[in-house]
C-alpha positions in Angstrom: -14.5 17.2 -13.6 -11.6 16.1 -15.9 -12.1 14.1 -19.3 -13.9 11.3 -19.8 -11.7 7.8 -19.7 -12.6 6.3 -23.1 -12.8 2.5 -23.7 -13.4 0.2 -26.0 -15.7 -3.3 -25.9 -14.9 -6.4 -27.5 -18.0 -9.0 -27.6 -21.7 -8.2 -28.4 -23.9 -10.7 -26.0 -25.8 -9.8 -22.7 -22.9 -9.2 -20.9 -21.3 -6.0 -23.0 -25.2 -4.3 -22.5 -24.0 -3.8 -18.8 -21.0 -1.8 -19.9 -22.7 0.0 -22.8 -25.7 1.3 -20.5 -23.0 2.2 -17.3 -21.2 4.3 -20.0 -24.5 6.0 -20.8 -25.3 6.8 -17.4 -21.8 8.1 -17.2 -21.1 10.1 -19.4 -18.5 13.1 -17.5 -16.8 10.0 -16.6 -16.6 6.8 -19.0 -17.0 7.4 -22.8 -17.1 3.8 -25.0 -15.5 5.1 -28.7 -16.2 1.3 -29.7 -17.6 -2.4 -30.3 -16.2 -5.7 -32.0 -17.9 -8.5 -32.2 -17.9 -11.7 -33.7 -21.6 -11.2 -34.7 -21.5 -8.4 -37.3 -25.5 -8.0 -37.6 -25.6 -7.8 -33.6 -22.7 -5.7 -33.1 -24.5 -3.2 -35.6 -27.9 -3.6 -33.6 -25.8 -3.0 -30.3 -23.8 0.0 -31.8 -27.0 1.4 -33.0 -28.8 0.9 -29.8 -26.1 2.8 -27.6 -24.9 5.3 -29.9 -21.1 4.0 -30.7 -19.5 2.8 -33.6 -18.7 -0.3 -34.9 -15.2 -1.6 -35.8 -14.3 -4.7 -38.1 -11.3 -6.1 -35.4 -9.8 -4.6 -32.2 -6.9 -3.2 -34.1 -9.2 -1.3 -36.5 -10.5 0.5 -33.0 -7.4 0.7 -31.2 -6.1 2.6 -34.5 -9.2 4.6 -34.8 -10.3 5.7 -31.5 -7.3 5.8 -29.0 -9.0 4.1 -26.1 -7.5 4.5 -22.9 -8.5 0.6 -22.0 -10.7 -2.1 -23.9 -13.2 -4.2 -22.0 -13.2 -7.6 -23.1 -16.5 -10.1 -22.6 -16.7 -12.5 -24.5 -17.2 -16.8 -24.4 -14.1 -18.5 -21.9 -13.0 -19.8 -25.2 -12.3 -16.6 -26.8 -11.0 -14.3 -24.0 -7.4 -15.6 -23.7 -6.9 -14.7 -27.9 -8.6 -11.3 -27.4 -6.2 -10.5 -24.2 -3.4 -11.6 -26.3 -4.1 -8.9 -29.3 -4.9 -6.3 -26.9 -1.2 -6.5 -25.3 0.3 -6.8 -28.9 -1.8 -3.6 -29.5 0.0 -2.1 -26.1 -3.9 -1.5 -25.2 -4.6 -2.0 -21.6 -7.8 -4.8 -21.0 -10.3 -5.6 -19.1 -11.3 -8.7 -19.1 -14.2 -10.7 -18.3 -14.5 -13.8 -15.7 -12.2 -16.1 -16.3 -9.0 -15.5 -17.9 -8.8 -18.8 -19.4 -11.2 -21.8 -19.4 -8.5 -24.4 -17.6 -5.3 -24.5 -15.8 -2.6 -25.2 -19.2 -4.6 -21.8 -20.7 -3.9 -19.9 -17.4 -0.3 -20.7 -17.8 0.4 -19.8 -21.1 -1.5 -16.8 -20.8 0.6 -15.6 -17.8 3.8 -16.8 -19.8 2.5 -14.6 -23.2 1.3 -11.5 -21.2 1.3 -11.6 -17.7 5.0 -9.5 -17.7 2.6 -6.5 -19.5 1.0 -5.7 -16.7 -1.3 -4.5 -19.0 -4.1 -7.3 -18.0 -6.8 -6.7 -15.4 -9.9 -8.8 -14.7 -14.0 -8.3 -14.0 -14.0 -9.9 -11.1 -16.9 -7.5 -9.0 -17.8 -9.6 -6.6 -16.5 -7.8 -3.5 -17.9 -4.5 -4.8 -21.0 -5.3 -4.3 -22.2 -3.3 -1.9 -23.4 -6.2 0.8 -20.0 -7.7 0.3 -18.5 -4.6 0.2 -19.8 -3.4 3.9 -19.1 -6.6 5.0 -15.6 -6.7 4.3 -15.2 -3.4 5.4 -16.4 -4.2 8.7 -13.8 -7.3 9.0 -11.2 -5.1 7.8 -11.7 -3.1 10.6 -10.8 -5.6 13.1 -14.3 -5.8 14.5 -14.7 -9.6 14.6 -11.0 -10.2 15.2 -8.7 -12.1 12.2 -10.8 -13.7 10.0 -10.5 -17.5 9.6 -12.8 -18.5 7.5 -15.2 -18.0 4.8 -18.5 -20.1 3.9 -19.9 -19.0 0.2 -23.4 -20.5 -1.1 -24.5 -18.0 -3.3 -22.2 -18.3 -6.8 -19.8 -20.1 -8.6 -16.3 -21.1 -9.0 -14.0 -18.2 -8.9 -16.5 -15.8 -7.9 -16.7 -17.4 -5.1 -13.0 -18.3 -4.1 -12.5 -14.4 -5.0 -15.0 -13.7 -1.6 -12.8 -15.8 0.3 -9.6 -15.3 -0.3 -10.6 -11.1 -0.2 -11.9 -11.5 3.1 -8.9 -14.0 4.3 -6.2 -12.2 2.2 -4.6 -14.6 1.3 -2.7 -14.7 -1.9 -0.8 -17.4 -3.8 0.3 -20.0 -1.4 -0.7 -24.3 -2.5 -4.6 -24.9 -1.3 -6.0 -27.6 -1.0 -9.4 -28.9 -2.1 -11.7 -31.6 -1.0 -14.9 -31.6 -2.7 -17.9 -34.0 -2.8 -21.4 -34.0 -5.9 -24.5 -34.6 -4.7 -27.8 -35.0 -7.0 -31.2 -34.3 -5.8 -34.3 -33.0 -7.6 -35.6 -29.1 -7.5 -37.6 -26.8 -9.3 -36.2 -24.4 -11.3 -38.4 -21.0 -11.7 -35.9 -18.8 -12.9 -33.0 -18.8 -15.5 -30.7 -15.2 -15.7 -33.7 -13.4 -17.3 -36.6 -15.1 -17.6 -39.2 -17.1 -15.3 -39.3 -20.6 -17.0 -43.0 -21.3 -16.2 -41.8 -25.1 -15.6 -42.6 -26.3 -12.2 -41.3 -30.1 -12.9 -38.6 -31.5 -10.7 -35.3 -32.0 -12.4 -32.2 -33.0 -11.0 -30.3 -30.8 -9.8 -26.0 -31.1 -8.5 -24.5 -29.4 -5.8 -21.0 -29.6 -4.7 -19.8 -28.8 -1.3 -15.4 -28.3 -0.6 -13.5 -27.2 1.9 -10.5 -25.3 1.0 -7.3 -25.0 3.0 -5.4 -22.1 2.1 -2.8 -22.3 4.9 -3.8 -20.2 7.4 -7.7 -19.8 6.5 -10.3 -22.1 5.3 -13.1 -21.5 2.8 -16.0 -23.9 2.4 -17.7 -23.6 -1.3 -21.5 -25.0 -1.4 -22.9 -24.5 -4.5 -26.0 -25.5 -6.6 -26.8 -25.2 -10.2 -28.3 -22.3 -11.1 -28.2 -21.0 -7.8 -27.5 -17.7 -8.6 -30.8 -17.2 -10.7 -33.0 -19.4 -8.8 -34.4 -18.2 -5.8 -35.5 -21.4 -4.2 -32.1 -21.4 -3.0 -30.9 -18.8 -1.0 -27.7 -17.0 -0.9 -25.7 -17.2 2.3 -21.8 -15.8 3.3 -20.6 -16.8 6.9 -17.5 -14.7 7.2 -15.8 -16.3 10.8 -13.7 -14.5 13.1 -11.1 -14.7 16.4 -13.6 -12.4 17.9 -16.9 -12.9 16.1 -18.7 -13.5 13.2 -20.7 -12.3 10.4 -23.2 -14.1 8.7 -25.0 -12.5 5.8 -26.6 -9.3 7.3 -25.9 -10.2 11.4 -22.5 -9.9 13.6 -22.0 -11.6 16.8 -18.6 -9.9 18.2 -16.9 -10.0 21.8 -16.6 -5.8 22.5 -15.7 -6.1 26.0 -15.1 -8.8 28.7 -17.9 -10.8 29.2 -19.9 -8.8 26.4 -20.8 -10.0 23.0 -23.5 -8.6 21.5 -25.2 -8.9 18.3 -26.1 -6.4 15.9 -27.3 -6.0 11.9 -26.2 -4.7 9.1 -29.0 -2.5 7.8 -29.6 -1.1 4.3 -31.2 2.4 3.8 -33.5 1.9 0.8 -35.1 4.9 -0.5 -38.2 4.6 -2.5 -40.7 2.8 -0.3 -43.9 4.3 1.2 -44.1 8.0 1.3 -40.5 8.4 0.9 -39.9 10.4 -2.3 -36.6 10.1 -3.1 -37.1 7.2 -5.8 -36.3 3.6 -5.1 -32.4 3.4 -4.6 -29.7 2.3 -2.3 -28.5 4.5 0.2 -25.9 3.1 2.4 -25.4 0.2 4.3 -24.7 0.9 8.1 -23.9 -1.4 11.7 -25.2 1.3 14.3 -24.1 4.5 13.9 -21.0 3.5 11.6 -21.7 3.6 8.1 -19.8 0.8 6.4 -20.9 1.5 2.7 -22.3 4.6 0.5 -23.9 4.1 -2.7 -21.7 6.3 -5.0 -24.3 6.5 -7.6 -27.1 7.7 -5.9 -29.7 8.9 -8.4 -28.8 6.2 -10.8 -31.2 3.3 -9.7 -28.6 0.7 -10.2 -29.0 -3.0 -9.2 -26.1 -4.5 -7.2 -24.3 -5.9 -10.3 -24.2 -2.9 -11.9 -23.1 -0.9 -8.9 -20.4 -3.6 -8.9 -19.5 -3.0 -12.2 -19.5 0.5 -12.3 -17.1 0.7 -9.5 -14.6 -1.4 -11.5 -15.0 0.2 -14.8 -13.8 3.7 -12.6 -11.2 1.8 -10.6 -9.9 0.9 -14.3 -10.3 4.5 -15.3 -8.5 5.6 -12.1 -5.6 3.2 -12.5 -4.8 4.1 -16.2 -4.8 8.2 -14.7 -2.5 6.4 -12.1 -4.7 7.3 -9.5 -5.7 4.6 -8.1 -4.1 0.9 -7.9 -5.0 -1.8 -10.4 -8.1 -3.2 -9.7 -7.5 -6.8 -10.0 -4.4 -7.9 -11.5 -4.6 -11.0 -14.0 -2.8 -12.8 -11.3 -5.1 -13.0 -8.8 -7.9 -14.0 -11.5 -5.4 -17.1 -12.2 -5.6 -18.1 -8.6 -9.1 -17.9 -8.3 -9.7 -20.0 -11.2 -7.1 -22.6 -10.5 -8.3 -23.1 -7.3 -12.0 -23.3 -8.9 -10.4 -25.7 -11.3 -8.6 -27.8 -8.0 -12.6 -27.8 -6.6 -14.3 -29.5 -9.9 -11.6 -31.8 -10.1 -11.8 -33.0 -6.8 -15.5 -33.3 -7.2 -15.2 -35.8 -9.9 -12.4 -37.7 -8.5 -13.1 -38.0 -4.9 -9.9 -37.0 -3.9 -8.6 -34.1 -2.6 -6.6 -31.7 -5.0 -3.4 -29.0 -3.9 -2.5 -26.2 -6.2 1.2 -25.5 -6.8 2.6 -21.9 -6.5 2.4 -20.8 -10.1 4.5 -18.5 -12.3 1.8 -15.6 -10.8 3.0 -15.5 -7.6 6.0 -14.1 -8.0 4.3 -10.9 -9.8 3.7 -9.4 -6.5 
């Protein structure tokens, strides 16, 4: 095995400990030759913790350690300023979900560095392996061309990612109608942490629909649905020929034969299997749709996510692999996230124009 890619991380909070333990579990392939963070005291304790060093600015680490890319996650607020420095450096980034926090910050970060094409986003939904052997299956033509996509499991441009990955569709005008609705629900769990509070609070969902132009997606999400498992997480990914919703197909294989079948996970670890508690692969029959290719490793979803896109990035900057997810299609998700709240609060609906972005592919 060749080199190690080295990189870089820039922020100090929860979500740089997922990079900084992949790296360790990684070692013949990722290598992270630095931190920066805003917080000096926790950027020491993290740096300490993981074994790296510690630089005063991303210059002072560009200078210093030669990264081959830098990882940016840090607050919405701060990731358009850091993405800006790390073109000026000529250091290709990373960055973390989304690339700016509203539309006017999408824009002018496209203007100031979207001709780099030195700007890639976090965006690992799809990678997961669920969503992964799911849209592996539609790729394969199994329920037909896929139409539409239902999402009630997270957020925003996470979730208009999902759809427009399993629609493909790209930067065409959508349009958003979106309604809020308020009603009361426990709330166990928070990211990391049971909250021991069973009072009723209230709680807002908003449900859209979003014409793309030739697919549809339809967003329902509540707050704190991602952590709270009162709610469930459902994907309905629709078809000319079938279906899939979350682990079961419906498809026509023949005339006057549908059948239905599941998606099945091999989980090692339970009963008197040995192995240790891990994913396997994902499979529909005898076709294996997904392989876990970090067997051994014990990793949760996310960080099997993750993972993958930190060596996608590696892979790209060897150039051999493609670029994992071009800024561009982070601005589309996000506007179109953006087009959703706004026609939540205004009652109307809300149609994107074709941005600057589009023409980059």
């Amino acid at each position: 095995m060749g080199t190690a890619s080295k990189f870089g991380i820039v922020g100090s909070g929860w979500r740089s400990r997922f990079y900084l333990r992949l790296a360790s579990l990684l070692p013949d392939q990722l290598e992270v030759v630095g931190i920066v963070g805003r917080n000096p005291e926790r950027t020491e304790q993290a740096a300490g913790q993981w074994g790296v060093l510690a630089y005063a600015s991303l210059a002072e680490l560009v200078a210093a350690a030669h990264p081959d890319f830098v990882v940016s996650a840090v607050p919405w607020d701060v990731t358009p300023d850091v993405t800006r420095a790390a073109v000026e450096l000529g250091a290709p980034i990373l960055c973390e979900t989304p690339p700016a926090s509203d539309l006017d910050g999408l824009r002018s970060l496209w203007a100031a560095v979207g001709a780099s094409g030195l700007v890639q986003i976090a965006e690992q939904y799809a990678l997961m392996p669920s969503h992964a052997s799911r849209l592996a299956l539609a790729r394969s033509g199994a329920i037909g061309q896929v139409t539409s996509v239902q999402v009630s499991s997270t957020h925003m441009y996470h979730a208009v990612s999902l759809m427009r990955t399993f629609l493909g569709t790209r930067f065409g005008p959508a349009t958003a109608s979106a309604r809020t609705f308020v009603a009361p629900l426990i709330n166990p769990l928070i990211k990391d942490a049971w909250t021991d509070d069973d009072q009723l609070h209230d709680a807002k969902t908003i449900i859209a629909t979003i014409d793309f132009g030739g697919g549809m997606g339809l967003y329902d999400f509540t707050d704190n649905q991602w952590h709270n498992q009162l709610r469930s997480r459902r994907i309905v990914i629709r078809g000319s020929a079938g279906e899939i919703v979350d682990d079961e197909v419906v498809r026509l294989v023949a005339p006057r034969t549908i059948v239905r079948s599941e998606l099945v996970r091999r989980q090692t670890g339970y009963d008197l299997d040995l192995d240790g508690f891990d994913t396997d692969h994902i499979s529909l029959g005898e076709t294996i749709l997904y392989r876990n290719p970090f067997i051994g490793l014990r990793l949760s979803d996310e960080e099997i996510a993750i993972a993958t896109l930190l060596l996608a990035m590696a892979a790209w900057r060897r150039d051999e692999g493609p670029p994992p997810y071009p800024l561009a299609e982070g601005c589309q998700d996000h506007m179109v996230a953006l087009a959703v709240e706004q026609s939540a609060t205004s009652g109307a609906p809300v149609t994107t124009a074709v941005e600057p972005w589009a023409a980059a592919t």
